[in-house]
C-alpha positions as CSV (number, residue, x, y, z in Angstrom):
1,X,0.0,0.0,0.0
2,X,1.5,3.3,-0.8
3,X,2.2,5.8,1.4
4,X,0.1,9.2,2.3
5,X,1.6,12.2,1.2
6,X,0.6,15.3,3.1
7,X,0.1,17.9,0.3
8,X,-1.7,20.3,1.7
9,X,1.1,21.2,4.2
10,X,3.8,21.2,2.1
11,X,2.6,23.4,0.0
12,X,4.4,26.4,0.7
13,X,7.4,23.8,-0.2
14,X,6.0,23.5,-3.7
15,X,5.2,27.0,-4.1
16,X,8.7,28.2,-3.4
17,X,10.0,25.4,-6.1
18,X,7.5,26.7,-8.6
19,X,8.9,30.0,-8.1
20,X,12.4,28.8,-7.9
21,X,12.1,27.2,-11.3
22,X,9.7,30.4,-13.2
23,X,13.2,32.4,-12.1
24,X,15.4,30.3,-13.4
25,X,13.0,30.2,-17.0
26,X,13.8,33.9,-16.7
27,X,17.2,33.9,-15.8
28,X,18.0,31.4,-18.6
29,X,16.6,33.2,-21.0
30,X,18.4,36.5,-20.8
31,X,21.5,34.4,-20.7
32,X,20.9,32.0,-23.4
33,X,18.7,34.2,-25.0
34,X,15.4,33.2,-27.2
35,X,15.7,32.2,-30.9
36,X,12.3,32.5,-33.0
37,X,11.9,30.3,-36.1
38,X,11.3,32.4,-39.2
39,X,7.7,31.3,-39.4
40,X,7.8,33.9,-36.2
41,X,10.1,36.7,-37.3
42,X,10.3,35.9,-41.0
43,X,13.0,34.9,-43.6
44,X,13.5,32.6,-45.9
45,X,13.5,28.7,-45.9
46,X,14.7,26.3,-48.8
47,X,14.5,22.8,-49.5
48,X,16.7,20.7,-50.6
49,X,16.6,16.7,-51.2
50,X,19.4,14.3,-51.8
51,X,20.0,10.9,-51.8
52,X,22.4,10.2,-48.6
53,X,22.6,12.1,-45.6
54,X,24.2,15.7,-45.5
55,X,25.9,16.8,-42.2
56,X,24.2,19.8,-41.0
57,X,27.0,20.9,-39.4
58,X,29.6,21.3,-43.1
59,X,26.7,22.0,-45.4
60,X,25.8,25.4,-42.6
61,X,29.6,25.9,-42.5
62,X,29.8,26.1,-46.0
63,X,26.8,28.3,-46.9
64,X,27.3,30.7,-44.0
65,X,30.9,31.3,-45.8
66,X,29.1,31.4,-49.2
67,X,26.4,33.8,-48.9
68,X,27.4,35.8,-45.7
69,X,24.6,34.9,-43.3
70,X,24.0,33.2,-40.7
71,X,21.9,29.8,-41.2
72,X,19.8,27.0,-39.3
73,X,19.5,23.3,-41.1
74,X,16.8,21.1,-40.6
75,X,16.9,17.5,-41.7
76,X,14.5,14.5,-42.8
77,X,13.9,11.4,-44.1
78,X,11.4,10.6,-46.7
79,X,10.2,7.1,-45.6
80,X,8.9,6.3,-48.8
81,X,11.6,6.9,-51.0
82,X,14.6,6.6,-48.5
83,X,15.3,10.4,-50.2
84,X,17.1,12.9,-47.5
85,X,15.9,16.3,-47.4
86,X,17.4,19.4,-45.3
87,X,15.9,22.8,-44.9
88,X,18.1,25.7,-44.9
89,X,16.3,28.7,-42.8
90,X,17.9,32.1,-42.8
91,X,16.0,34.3,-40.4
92,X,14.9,38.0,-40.4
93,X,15.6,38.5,-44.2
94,X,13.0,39.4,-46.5
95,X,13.7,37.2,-49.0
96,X,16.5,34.9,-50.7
97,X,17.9,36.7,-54.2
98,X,17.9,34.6,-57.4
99,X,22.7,34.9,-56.9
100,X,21.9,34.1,-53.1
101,X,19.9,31.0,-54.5
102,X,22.3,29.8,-56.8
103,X,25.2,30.5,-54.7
104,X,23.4,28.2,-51.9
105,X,22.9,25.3,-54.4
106,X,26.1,25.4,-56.3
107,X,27.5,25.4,-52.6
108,X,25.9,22.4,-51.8
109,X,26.7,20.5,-55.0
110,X,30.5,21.8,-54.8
111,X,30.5,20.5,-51.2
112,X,28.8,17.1,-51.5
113,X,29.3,15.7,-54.9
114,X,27.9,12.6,-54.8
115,X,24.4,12.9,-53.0
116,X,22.7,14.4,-56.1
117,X,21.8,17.5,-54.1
118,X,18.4,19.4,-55.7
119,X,16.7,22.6,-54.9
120,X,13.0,21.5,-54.2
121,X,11.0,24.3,-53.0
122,X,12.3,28.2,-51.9
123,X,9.9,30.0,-49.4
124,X,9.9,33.4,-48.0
125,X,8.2,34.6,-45.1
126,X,7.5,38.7,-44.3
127,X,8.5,39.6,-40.4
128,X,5.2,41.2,-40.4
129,X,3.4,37.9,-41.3
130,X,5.2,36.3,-38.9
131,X,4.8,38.4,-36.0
132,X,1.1,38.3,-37.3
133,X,1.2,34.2,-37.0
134,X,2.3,34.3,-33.3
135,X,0.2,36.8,-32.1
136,X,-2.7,34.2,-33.6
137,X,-0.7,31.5,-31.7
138,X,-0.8,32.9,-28.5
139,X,-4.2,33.9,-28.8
140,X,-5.1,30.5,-29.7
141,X,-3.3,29.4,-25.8
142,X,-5.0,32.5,-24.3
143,X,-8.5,31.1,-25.3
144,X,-7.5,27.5,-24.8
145,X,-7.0,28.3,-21.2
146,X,-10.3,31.0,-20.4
147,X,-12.5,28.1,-22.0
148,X,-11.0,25.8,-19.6
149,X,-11.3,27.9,-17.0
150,X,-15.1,28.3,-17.9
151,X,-15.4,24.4,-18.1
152,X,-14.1,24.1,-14.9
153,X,-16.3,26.7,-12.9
154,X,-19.0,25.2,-14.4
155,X,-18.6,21.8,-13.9
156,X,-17.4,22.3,-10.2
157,X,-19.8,25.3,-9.2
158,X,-20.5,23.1,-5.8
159,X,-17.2,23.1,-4.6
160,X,-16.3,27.3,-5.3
161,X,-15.9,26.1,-9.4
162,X,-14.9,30.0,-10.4
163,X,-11.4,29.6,-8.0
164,X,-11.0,26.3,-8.8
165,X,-10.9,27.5,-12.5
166,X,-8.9,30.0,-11.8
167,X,-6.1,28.2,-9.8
168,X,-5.9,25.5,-12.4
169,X,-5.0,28.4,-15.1
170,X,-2.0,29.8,-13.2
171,X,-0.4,26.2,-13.2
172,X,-1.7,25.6,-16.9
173,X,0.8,28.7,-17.1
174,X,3.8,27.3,-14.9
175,X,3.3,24.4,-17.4
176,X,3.6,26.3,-20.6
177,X,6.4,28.3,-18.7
178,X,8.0,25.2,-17.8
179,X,7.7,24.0,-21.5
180,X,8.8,27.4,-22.9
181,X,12.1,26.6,-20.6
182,X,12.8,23.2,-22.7
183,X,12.5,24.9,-25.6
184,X,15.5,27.6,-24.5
185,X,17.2,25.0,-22.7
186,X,17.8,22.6,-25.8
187,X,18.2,25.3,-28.1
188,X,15.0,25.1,-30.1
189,X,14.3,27.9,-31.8
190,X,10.5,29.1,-30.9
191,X,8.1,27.7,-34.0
192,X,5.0,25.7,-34.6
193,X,6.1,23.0,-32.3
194,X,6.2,25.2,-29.6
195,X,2.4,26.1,-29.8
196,X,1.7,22.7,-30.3
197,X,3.5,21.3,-27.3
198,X,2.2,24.1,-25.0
199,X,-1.8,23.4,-26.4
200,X,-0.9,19.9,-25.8
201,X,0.5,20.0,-22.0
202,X,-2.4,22.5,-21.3
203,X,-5.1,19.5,-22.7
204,X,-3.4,17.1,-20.7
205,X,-2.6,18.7,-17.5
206,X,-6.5,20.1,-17.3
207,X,-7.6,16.2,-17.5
208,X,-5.3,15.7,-14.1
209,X,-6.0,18.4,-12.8
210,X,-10.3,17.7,-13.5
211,X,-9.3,14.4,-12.1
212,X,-8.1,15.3,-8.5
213,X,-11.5,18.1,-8.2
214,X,-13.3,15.5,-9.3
215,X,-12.1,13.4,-5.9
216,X,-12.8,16.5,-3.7
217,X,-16.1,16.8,-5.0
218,X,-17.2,13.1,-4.5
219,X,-15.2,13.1,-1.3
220,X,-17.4,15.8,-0.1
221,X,-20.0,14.7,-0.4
222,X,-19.4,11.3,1.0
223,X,-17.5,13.2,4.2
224,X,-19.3,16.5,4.4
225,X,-17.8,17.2,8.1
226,X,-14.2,16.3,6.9
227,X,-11.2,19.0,7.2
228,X,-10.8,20.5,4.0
229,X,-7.2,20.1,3.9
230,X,-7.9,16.4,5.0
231,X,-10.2,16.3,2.1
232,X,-8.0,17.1,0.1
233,X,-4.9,15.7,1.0
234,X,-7.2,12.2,0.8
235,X,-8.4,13.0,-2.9
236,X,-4.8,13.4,-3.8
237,X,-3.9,10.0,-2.3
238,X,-6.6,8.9,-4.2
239,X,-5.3,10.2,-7.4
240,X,-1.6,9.9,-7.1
241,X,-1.3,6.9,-8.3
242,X,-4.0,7.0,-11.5
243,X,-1.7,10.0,-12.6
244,X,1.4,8.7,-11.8
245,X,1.4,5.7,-14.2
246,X,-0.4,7.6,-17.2
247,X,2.1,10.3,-16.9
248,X,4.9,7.5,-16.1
249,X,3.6,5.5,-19.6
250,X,2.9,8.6,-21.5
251,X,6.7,9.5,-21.1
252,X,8.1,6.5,-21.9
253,X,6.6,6.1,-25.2
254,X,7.7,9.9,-25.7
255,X,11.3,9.0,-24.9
256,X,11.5,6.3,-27.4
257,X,9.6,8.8,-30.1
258,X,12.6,10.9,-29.1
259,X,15.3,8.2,-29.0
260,X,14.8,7.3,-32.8
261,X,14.4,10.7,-33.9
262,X,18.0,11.4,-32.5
263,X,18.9,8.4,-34.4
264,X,17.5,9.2,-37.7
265,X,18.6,12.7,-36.8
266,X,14.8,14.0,-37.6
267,X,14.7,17.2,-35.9
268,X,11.3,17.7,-36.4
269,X,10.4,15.4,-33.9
270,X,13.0,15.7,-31.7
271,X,11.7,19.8,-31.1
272,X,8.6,18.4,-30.0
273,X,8.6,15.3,-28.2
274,X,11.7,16.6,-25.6
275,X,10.0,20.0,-24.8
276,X,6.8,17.8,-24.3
277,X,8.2,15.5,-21.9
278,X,9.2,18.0,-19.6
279,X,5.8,19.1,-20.3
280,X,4.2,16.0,-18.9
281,X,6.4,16.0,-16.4
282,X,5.6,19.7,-14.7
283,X,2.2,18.4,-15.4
284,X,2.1,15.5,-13.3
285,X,3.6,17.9,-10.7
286,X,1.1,21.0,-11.1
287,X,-1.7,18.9,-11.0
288,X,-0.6,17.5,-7.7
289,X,1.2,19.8,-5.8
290,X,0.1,22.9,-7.1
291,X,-3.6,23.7,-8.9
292,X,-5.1,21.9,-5.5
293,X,-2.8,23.7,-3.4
294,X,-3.6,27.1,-4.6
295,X,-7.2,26.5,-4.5
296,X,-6.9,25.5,-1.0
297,X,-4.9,28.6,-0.1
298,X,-7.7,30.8,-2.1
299,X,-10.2,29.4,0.0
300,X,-8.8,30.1,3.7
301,X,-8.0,33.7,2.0
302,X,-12.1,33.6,1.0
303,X,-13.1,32.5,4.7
304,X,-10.7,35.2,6.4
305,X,-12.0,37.7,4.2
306,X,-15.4,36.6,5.0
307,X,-14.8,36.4,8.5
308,X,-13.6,40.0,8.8
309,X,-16.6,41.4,7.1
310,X,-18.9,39.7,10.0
311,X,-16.8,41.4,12.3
């Protein structure tokens, strides 16, 4: 039998980690500093397929020195016709010139004879556009999280739904924080797979988080004279090991994902399923040491506030 964990009494423990690890998110990135993909900020992306395997390091070397700029290679594997491909992303330029073109793919033909290097595709992208795109993003995450939050009040209107919304937001928002951090961490620039990691964690953290309320509400009712921070602490118990083992699963089938991407060098992959195993991780964590936590804490503020008025 597994062992109680008194959660509602070490929360000022968790709270103080929480905060510990938002000020490192912040600290890391004005050290490290935050790179945007140019789907973000703009630029120009091209794509070129071959028929072995290019190292991204020599063929960046070697474009940088031709055209001047700096440059960010992406690379892939057509499973259907064993074809390479690698997209070469210059960021923050308006667009690639015709010479800049050429110059790129005579580079890469110069530099690796025998792959049968070809241009495929040339894309540019406006700043404007771009800025445009993650403003949409973020609105998308904004909305995600006040339609939870509406969900949640609803659905929990017996047990003071409105803070219980609420509570559960701010750690949806130490997840994406926590998420965001990955992404500076490993050196990801900010793109697509960033939105779709964070809209991911916040799906999945909600459901734990739904999980544990939904064990304070049945517990009660079924022990209406309980402590509340008995009640809770008891739901949690309850929970802990439900949430646990999907998180525990989840993440190992994540870490394989991301094994064989490193293998196969698929970078794609790799930008998502790392940032979204630390993800799953702070979500396990805010969903149990954190959104119940706060909600508790909201509600002794509630009942001394309410207690002063009477006086």
């Amino acid at each position: 039998m597994s062992k109680n964990i008194d959660f509602v009494n070490k929360r000022k423990l968790f709270y103080r980690i929480s905060a510990v690890l938002v000020a490192l998110s912040i600290l890391l990135s004005l050290v490290l500093g935050v790179d945007l993909d140019i789907s973000f900020k703009g630029g120009c992306m091209a794509t070129y397929s071959s028929d072995a395997p290019i190292n991204d390091n020599d063929a960046a070397a070697a474009i940088e020195k031709a055209i001047g700029q700096n440059v960010s290679i992406q690379t892939t594997t057509d499973i259907n016709t064993g074809r390479e491909s690698i997209v070469v992303s210059l960021s923050g330029t308006d667009s690639l010139t015709t010479e800049e073109q050429t110059k790129m793919t005579e580079t890469l033909e110069e530099n690796f004879p025998d792959v049968g290097v070809k241009l495929e595709s040339t894309t540019n992208i406006d700043p404007s556009m771009g800025m445009e795109f993650l403003v949409k993003c973020l609105v998308a995450v904004a909305l995600a999280s006040v339609l939870m939050l509406i969900y949640i009040a609803f659905r929990f209107r017996k047990i003071g739904g409105a803070s219980a919304g609420a509570m559960s937001v701010v750690a949806l928002i130490h997840d994406a924080v926590m998420v965001y951090t990955a992404f500076v961490v490993f050196r990801f620039p900010l793109d697509s797979n960033f939105i779709a990691a964070v809209l991911t964690i916040l799906g999945y953290s909600i459901n734990a988080t739904i999980v544990v309320y939904d064990r304070i509400r049945e517990n009660e009712r079924l022990y209406p004279k309980m402590d509340q921070a008995e009640l809770i602490n008891l739901s949690l118990n309850q929970s802990k090991t439900r949430t646990v083992r999907t998180t525990v699963s989840t993440v190992i089938a994540l870490v394989v994902v991301s094994v064989v991407a490193i293998i196969y060098n698929v970078t794609s992959i790799l930008t998502f399923t790392l940032p979204l195993i630390v993800g799953m991780i702070s979500g396990l964590y805010s969903s149990m040491c954190l959104a119940p936590q706060l909600w508790y804490t909201w509600q002794l503020h509630a009942k001394k506030v309410k207690a002063e008025r009477k006086k």
